[in-house]
Backbone as CSV, one residue per row, in Angstrom:
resi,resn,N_x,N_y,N_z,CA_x,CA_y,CA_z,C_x,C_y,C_z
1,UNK,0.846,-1.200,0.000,0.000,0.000,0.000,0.884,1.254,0.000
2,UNK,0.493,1.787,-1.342,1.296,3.393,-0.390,0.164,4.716,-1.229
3,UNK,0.723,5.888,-1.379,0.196,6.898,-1.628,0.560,7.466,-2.390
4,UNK,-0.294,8.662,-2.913,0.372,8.781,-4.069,1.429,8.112,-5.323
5,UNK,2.141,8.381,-6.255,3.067,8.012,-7.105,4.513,7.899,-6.514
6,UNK,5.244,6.760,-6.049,6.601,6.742,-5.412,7.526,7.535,-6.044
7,UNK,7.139,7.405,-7.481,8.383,8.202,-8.426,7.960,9.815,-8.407
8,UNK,7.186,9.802,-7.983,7.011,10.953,-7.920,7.637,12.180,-6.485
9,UNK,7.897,10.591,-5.523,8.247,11.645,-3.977,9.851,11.495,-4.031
10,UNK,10.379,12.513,-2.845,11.573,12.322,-2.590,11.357,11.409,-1.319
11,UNK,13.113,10.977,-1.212,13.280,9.911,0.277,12.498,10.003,1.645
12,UNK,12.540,11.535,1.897,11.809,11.626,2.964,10.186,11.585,2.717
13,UNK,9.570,12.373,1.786,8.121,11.655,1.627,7.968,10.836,1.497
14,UNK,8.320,9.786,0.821,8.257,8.512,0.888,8.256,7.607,1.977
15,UNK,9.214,8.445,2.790,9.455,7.164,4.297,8.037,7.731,5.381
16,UNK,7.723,9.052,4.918,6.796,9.327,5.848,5.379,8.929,5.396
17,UNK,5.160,8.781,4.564,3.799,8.131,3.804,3.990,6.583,4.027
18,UNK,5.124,6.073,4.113,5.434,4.822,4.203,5.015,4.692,6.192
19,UNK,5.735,5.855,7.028,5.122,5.555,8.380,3.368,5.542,8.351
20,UNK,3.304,6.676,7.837,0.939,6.743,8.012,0.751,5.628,7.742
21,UNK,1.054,5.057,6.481,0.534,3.482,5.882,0.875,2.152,7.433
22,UNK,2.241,2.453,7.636,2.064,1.263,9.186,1.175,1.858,10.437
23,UNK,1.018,3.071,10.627,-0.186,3.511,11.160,-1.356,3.174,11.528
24,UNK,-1.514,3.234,9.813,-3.245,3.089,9.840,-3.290,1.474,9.807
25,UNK,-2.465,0.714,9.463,-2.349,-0.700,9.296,-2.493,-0.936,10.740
26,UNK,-2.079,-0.461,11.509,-2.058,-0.781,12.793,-3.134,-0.733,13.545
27,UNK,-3.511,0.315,13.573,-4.770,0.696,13.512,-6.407,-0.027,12.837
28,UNK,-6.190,-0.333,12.131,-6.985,-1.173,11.420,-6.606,-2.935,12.458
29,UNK,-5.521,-2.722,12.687,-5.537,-4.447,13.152,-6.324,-4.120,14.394
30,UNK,-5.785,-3.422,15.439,-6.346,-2.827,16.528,-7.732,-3.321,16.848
31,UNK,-9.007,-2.519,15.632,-10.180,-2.113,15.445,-10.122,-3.465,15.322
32,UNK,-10.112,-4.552,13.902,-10.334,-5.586,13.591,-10.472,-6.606,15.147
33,UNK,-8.996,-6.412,16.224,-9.296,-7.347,17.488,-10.556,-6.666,17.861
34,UNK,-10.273,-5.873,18.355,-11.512,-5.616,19.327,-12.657,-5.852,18.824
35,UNK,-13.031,-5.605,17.588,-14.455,-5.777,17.091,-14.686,-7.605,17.221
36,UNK,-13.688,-7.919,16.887,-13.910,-9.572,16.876,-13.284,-9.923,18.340
């Protein structure tokens, strides 16, 4: 998963769009336990 076009970012956007994405992944697992 990522955002926007990779070729399009530099190193640091990339690594930081790359952190939101483990974020929300995380997040999403989170929600997923608890709901189940």
């Amino acid at each position: 998963m990522h955002c926007g076009h990779p070729h399009d970012l530099r190193g640091k956007d990339l690594r930081r769009c790359h952190q939101r994405n483990e974020e929300h992944n995380a997040d999403n697992k989170l929600a997923r336990h608890t709901v189940n």
